[in-house]
TIMAR-108137 format. One record per residue (C-alpha): x, y, z; residue in three letters. Coordinates in nm, 2 decimals, decimal comma, padded with zeros to 4 digits, always signed. Layout:
<nodes>
{east: X&north: Y&up: Z&res: ALA}
...
</nodes>
This chain:
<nodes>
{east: +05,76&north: +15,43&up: +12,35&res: UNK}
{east: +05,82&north: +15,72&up: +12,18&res: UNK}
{east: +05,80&north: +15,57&up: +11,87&res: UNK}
{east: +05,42&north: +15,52&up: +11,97&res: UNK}
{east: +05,40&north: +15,88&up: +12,10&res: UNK}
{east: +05,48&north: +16,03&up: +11,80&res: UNK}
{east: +05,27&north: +15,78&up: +11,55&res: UNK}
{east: +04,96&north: +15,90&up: +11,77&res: UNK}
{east: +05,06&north: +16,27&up: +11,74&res: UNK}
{east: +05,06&north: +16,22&up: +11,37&res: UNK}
{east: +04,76&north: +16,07&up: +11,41&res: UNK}
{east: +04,57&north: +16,32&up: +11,59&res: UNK}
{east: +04,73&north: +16,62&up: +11,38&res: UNK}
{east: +04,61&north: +16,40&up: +11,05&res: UNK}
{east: +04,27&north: +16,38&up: +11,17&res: UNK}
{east: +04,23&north: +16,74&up: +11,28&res: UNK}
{east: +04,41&north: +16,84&up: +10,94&res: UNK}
{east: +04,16&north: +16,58&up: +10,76&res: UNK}
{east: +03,86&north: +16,73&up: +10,93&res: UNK}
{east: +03,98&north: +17,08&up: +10,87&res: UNK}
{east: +04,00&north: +17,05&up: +10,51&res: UNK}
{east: +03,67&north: +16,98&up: +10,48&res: UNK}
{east: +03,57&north: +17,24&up: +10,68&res: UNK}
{east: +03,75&north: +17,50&up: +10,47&res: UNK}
{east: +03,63&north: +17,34&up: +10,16&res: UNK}
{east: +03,24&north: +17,37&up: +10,25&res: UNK}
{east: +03,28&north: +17,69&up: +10,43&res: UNK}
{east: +03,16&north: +17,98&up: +10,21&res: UNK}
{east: +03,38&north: +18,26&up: +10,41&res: UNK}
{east: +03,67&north: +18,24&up: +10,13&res: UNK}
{east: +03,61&north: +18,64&up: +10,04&res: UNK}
{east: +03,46&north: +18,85&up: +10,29&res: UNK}
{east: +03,30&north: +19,20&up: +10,18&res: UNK}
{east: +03,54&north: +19,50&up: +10,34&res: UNK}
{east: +03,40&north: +19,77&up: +10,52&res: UNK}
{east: +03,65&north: +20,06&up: +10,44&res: UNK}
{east: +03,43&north: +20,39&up: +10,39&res: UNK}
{east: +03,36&north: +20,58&up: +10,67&res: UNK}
{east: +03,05&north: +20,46&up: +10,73&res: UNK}
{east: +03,05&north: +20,25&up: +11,04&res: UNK}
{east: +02,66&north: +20,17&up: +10,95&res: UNK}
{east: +02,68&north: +19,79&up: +10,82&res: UNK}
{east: +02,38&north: +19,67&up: +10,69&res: UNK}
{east: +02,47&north: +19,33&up: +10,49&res: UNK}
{east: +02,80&north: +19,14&up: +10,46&res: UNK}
{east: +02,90&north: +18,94&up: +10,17&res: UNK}
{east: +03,07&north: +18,57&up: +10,17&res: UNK}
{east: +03,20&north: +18,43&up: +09,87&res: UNK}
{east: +03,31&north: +18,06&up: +09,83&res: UNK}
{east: +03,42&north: +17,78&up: +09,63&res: UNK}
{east: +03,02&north: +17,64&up: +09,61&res: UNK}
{east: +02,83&north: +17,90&up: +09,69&res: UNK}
{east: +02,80&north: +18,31&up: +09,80&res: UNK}
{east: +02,59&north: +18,44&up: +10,08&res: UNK}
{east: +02,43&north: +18,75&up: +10,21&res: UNK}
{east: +02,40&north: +18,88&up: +10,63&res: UNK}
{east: +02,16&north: +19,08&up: +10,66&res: UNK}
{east: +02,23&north: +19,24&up: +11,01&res: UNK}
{east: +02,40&north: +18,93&up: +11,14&res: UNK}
{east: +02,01&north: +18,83&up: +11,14&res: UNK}
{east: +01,89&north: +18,70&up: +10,79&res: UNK}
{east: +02,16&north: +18,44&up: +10,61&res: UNK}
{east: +02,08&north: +18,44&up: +10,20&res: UNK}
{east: +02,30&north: +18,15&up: +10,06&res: UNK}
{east: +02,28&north: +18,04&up: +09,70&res: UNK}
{east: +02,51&north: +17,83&up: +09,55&res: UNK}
{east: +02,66&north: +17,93&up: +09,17&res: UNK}
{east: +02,44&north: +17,84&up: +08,86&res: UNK}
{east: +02,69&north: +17,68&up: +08,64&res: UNK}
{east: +03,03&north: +17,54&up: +08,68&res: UNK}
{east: +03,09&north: +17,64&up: +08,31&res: UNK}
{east: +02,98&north: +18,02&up: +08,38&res: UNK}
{east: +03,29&north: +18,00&up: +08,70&res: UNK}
{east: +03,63&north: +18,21&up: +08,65&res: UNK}
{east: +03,90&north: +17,97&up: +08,60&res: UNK}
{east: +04,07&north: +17,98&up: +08,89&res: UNK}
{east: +03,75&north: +17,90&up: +09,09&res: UNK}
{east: +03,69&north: +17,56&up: +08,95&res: UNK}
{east: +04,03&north: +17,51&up: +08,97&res: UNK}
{east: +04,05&north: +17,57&up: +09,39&res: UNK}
{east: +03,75&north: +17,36&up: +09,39&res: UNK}
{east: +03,94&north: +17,05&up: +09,21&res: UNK}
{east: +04,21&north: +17,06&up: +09,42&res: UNK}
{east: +04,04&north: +17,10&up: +09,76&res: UNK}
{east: +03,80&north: +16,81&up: +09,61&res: UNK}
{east: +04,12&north: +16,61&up: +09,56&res: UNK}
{east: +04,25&north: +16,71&up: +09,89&res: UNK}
{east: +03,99&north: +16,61&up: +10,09&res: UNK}
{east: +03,98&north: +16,25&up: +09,94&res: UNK}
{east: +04,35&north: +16,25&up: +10,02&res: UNK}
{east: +04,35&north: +16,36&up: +10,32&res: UNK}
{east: +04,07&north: +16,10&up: +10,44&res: UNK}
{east: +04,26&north: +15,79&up: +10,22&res: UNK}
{east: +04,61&north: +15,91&up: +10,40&res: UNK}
{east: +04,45&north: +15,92&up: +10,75&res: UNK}
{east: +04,30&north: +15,57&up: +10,66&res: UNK}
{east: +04,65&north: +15,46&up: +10,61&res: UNK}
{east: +04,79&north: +15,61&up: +10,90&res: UNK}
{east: +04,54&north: +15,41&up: +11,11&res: UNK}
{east: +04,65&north: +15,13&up: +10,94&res: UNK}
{east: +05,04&north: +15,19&up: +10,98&res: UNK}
{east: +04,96&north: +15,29&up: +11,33&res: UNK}
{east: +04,74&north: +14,94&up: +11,46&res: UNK}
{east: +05,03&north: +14,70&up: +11,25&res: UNK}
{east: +05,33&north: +14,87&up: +11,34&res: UNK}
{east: +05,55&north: +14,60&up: +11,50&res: UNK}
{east: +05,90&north: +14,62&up: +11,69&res: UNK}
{east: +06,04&north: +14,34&up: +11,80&res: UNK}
{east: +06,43&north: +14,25&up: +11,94&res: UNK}
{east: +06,43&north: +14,03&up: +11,55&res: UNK}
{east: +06,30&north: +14,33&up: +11,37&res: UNK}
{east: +06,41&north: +14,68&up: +11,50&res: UNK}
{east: +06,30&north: +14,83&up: +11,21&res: UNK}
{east: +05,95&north: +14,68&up: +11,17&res: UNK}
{east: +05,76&north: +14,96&up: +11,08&res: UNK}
{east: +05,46&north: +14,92&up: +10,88&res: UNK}
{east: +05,50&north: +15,09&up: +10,50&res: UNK}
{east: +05,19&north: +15,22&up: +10,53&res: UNK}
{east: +05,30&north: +15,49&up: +10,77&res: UNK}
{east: +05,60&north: +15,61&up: +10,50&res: UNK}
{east: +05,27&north: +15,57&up: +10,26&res: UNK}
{east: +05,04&north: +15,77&up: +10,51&res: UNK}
{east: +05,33&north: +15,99&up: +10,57&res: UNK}
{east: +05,36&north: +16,11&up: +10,21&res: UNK}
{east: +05,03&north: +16,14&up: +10,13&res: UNK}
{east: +04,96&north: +16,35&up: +10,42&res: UNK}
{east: +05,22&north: +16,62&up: +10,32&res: UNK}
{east: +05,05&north: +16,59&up: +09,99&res: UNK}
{east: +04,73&north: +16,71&up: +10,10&res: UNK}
{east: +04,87&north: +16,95&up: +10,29&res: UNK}
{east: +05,05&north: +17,12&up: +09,95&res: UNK}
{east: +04,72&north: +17,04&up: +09,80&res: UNK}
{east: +04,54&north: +17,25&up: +10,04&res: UNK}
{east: +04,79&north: +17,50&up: +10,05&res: UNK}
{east: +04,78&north: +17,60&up: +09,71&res: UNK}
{east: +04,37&north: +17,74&up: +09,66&res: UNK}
{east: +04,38&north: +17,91&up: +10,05&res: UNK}
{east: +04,72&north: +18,13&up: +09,95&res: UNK}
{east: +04,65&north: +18,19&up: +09,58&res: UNK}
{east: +04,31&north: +18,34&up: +09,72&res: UNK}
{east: +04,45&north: +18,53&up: +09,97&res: UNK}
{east: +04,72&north: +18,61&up: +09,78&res: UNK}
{east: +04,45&north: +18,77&up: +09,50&res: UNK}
{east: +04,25&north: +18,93&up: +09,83&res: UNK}
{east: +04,54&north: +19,16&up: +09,95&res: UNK}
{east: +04,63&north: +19,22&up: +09,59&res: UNK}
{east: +04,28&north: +19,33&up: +09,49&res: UNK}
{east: +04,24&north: +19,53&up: +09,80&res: UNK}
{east: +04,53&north: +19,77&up: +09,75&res: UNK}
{east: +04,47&north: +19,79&up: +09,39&res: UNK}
{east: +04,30&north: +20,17&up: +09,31&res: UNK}
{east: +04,15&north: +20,05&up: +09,03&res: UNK}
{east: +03,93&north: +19,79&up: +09,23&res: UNK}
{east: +03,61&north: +19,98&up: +09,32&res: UNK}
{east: +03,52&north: +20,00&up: +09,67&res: UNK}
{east: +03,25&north: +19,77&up: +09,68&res: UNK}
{east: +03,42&north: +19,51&up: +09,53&res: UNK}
{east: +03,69&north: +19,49&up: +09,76&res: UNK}
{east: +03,70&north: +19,18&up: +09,99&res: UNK}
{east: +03,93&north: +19,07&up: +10,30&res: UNK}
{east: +04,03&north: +18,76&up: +10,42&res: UNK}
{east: +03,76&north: +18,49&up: +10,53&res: UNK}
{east: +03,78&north: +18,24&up: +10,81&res: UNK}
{east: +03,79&north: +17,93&up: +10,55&res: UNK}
{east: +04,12&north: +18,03&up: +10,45&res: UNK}
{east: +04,24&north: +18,08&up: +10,85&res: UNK}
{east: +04,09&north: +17,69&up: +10,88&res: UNK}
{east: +04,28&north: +17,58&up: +10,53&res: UNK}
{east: +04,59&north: +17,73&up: +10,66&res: UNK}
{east: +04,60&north: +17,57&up: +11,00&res: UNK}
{east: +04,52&north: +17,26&up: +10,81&res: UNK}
{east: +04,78&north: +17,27&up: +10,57&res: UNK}
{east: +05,02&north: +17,26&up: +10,86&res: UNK}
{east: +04,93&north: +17,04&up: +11,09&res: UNK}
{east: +04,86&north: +16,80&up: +10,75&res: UNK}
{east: +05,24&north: +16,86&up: +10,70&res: UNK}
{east: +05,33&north: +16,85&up: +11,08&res: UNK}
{east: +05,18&north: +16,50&up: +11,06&res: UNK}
{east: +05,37&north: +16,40&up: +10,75&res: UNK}
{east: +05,65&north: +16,49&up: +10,83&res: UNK}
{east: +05,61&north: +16,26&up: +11,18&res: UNK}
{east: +05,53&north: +15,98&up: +10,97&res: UNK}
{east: +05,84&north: +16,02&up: +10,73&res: UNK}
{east: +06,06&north: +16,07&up: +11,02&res: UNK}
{east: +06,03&north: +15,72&up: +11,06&res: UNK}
</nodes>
């Protein structure tokens, strides 16, 4: 019984971590523009992502364009945008597997041990992705708070963390939370 428990916690945390990773890698709230000066009046915030970068005006007005040429992005960008790519179809093939462990699973008093191999399969794969996606969402950050406390970033150009890499973060554990359930086994 809890055998079962736990395969359907993995599941659940597989699916949310599956459905979070796409979130993060759609959302365009990588980079957020950081209001530092001392003026409180804000009149347009900046989002930067892996597809695209987009303008508030006054929380009303959303201006989203997505980047003119892959060749024309920094390296690291088109990298990020590999591996969430790669992540994603992981993370979807993994949970696929994990449903499959999950409904062919069988223990009987003949064969204690009659787990299914595709839940050791679904189980690696799983904390896979959630390397995968942990890789772009801390290297970003990572670049964020170093650009932020570096004096010879202008003001302007300084950027805070966005709620995509919050998502990919969250993700990335409960992708490994659920791997690490399934390789338990």
């Amino acid at each position: 019984m809890a055998c079962c428990v736990l395969q359907i916690t993995g599941l659940i945390f597989g699916g949310v971590g599956m459905v979070g990773t796409l979130a993060a890698t759609i959302m365009p709230q990588w980079r957020v523009s950081a209001h530092i000066d001392s003026n409180i009046v804000v009149f347009e915030t900046t989002w930067e992502g892996l597809w695209m970068d987009c303008i508030s005006h006054l929380g009303i007005r959303l201006q989203c364009k997505f980047y003119d040429s892959v060749l024309a992005l920094p390296q690291p960008l088109e990298t990020f945008r590999a591996l969430m790519c790669i992540a994603v179809i992981l993370s979807i093939i993994s949970f696929l597997m994990a449903i499959v462990g999950v409904k062919y699973t069988h223990r009987t008093k003949e064969d204690p041990q009659g787990i299914s191999v595709f839940i050791l399969a679904a189980g690696v794969a799983f904390l896979l992705t959630g390397i995968l996606v942990l890789i772009p969402v801390s290297w970003t950050a990572g670049s964020i708070i170093h650009d932020f406390y570096d004096p010879k970033v202008p003001t302007p150009l300084k950027r805070e963390l966005g709620a995509a890499l919050y998502v990919g973060w969250v993700s990335a554990a409960l992708l490994i939370a659920a791997g690490a359930m399934y390789c338990s086994f």
